[in-house]
N, C-alpha and C positions, 0 to 999 in steps of 0.2 A: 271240627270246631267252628262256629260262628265266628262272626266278624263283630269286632267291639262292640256295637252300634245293636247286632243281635243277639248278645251276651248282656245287654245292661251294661256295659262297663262306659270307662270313662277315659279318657288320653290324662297324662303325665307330662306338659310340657314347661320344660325350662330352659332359662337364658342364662348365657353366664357371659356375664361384662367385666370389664374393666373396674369399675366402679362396684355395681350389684349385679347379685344372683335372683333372678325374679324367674318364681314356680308358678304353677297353678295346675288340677285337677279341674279336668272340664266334662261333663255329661252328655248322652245326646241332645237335650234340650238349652246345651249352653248355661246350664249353669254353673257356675264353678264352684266345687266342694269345698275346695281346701289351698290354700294359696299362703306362699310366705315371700318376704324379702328379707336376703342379708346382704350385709358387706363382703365384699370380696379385699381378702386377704394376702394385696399383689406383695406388701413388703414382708409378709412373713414367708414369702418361697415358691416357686410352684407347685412343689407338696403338699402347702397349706390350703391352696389354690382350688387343687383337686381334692383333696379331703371337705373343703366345705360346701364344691358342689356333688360328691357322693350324700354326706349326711342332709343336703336340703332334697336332694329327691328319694333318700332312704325314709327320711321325714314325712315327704309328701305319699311317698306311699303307705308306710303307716298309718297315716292321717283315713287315707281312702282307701278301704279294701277291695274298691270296685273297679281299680285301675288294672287295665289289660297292656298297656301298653306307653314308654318312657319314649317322647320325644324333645330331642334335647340340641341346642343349638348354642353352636360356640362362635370364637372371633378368627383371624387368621386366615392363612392357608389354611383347605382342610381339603382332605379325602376323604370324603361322602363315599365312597364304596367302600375303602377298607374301614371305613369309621375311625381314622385318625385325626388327630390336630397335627398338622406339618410344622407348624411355625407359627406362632401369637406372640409376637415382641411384647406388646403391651402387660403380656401374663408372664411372660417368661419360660415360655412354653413350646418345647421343640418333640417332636415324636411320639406323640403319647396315643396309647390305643384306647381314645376314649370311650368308644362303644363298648368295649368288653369290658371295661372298669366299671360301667353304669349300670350294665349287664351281671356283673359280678354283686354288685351292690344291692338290685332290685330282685335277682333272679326272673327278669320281665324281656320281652322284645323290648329290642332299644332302638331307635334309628336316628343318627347325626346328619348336621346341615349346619350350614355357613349360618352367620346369624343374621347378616345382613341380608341374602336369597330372601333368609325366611320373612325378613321386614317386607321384603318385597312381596313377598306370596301376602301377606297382611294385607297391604294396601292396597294390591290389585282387586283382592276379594272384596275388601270390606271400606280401603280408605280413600283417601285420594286419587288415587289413579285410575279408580274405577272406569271402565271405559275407555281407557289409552292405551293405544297397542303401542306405541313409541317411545315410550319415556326413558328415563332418569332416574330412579331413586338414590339418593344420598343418605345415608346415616352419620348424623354426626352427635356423638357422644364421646366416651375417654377416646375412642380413637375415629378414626372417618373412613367410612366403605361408602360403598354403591352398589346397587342391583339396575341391571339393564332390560329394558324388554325392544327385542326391534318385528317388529309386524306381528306382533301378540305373542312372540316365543321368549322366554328367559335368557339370555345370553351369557355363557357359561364356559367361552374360549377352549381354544385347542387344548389345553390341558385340567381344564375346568377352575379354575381359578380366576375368569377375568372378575373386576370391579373392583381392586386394590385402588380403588381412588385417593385415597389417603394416600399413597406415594407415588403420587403424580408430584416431579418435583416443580413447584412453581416460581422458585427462588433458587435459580442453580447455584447459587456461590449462601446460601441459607446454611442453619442450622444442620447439623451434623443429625441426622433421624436412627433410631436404634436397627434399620433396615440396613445401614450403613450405607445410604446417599446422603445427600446434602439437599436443603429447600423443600424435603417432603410437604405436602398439603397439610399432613398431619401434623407438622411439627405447630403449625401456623391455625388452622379452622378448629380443631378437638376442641374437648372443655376441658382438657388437662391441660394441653397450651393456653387457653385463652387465661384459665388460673395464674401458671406462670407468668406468663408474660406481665399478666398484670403488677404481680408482686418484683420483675423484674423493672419495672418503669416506678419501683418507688410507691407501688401499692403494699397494703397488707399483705401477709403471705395467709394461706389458708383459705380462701375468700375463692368460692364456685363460679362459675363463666354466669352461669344467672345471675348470682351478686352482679359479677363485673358488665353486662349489661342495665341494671336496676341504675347504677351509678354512674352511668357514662356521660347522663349531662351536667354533673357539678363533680367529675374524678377525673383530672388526664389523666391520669394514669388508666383509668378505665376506657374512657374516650377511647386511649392511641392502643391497648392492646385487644378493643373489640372492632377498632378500625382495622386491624391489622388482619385482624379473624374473615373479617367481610370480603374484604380485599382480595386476600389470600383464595378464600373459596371462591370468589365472582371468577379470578384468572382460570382454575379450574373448570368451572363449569362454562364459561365461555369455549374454551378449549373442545371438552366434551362434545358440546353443542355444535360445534361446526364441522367436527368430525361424524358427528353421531346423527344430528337432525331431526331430535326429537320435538314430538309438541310440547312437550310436557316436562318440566323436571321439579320433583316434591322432595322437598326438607324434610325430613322425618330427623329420630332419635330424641335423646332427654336434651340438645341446641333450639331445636325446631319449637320447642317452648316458649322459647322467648319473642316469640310470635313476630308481631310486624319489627323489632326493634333490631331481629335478625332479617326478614325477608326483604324492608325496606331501600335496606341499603344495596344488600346484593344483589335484588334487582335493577335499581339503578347502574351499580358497576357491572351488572352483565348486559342490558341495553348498550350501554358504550360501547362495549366492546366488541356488541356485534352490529353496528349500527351500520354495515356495509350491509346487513339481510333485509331482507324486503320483511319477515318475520323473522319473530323471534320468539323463541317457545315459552312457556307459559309456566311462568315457577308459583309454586304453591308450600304454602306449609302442614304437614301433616297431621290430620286430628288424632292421631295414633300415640302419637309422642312417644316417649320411654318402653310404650307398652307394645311394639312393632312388632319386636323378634318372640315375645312370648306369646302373643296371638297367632304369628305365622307359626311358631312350633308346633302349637296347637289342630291349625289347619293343616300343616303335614303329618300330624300325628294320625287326624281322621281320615286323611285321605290312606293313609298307608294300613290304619287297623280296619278302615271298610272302605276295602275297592271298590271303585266305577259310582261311590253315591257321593250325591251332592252335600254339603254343609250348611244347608240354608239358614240354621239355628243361629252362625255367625254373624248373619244379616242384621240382628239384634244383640247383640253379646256387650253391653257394654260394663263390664264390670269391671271393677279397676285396679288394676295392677301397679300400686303407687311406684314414682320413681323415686 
């Protein structure tokens, strides 16, 4: 049997957030056939959860008959070999054998991945970090990860799980995080935090971290719970950064949107805080935004349905996978 790529086919990649489930079908030539986005269904259960990312890539595959191959990336812990989700507090999601539910669903190769690696594999290929062996990537949406690269190689720790950035606790005596520490990152940088909190200082409830950036020069309420966001994430990556020594560290995710009204600040409070460095790395915000993890899916898709070839087609791909 040929390799996707020598078959006509086309990769099957999807994300599954917090927030959305973003698909897309992509060709050799990078076009994308067929692409959906839904809500992700956290208060109806984790049952719900996984049933509606089965019917959106059972969808997507119907849509495209020319799909050889489902790669698909989730949040959490995960084990990439045996294709499970370990633990996705966010989803409410402990032990699940996603690869063979997906499997089950497509009757297709399926291959699982962290979602945030895969933001990373995005942006090394195609976004911002193009050209940095050193960096940082952060995602920050419903929850906050990181993908590391140190001398060009991905950093993937002794047990393959490192970049739980989100529970870096920054606030030891902080909020109670569903991790069960106190001060997680995440309780404090996400867009589910930044929501709350907002609504906690006497904002409207309902109202998206974008909103609550949009309004932060005539809302305190806004102001103090996107100051709090900044804040939060500069101790963070200040952190990172003097352990780590990157040149580089990029914003990505559906936060990184809010362009300089995010980067400005936190670069300020991360210059403080390393103002003992003769340098200090170089933060950037991602032109990838929301659309990170379903691009890198995609890129591990190709690389995994045709070995040893390059994805050049991605050099141009820009088709948009709304957040």
């Amino acid at each position: 049997m040929g390799t996707v790529a020598e078959t006509g086919g086309s990769v099957l990649a999807v994300d599954l957030g917090g927030t959305t489930i973003k698909g897309a079908t992509v060709d050799a030539r990078g076009r994308v056939r067929a692409e959906l986005v839904r809500a992700t269904p956290v208060a109806d259960g984790p049952e719900a959860v996984l049933g509606a990312l089965e019917s959106a890539v059972s969808e997507l595959a119907g849509e495209d008959p020319t799909v050889r191959i489902v790669s698909a990336v989730v949040p959490g812990v995960v084990d990439v070999a045996a294709g499970r989700i370990v633990f996705a507090g966010n989803l409410g999601l402990r032990d699940v054998a996603i690869r063979e539910r997906l499997g089950r669903a497509t009757g297709l190769p399926t291959l699982i991945d962290h979602d945030v690696r895969a933001a990373g594999v995005a942006e090394r290929t195609i976004g911002a970090a193009r050209g940095s062996r050193d960096h940082i990537i952060v995602v920050c949406g419903t929850g906050v990860a990181a993908s590391v690269s140190v001398a060009g190689e991905p950093l993937l720790g002794a047990n393959g799980v490192a970049g739980e950035f989100g529970h870096i606790p920054v606030w030891p005596d902080g909020e109670l995080c569903e991790c069960g520490q106190r001060g997680c990152l995440e309780r404090y940088a996400s867009a589910a935090a930044i929501a709350r909190h907002y609504a906690d200082h006497g904002g409207e409830p309902g109202v998206s971290a974008r909103e609550v950036a949009d309004r932060r020069d005539i809302d305190p309420a806004a102001a103090r719970a996107w100051g709090e966001a900044c804040r939060a994430l500069a101790v963070g990556l200040a952190g990172a950064a003097a352990l780590l020594d990157p040149d580089l560290i990029v914003i990505a995710g559906g936060l990184s949107e809010a362009g300089r009204a995010l980067l400005d600040p936190v670069r300020a409070e991360v210059d403080a805080r390393l103002g003992w460095r003769a340098v200090v790395p170089e933060l950037r915000g991602s032109g990838l935004g929301a659309r990170a993890g379903v691009m890198g899916a995609a890129v591990l898709g190709w690389r995994a349905g045709t070995p040893g070839a390059p994805v050049p087609f991605f050099e141009n791909w820009y088709s948009p996978i709304h957040s």
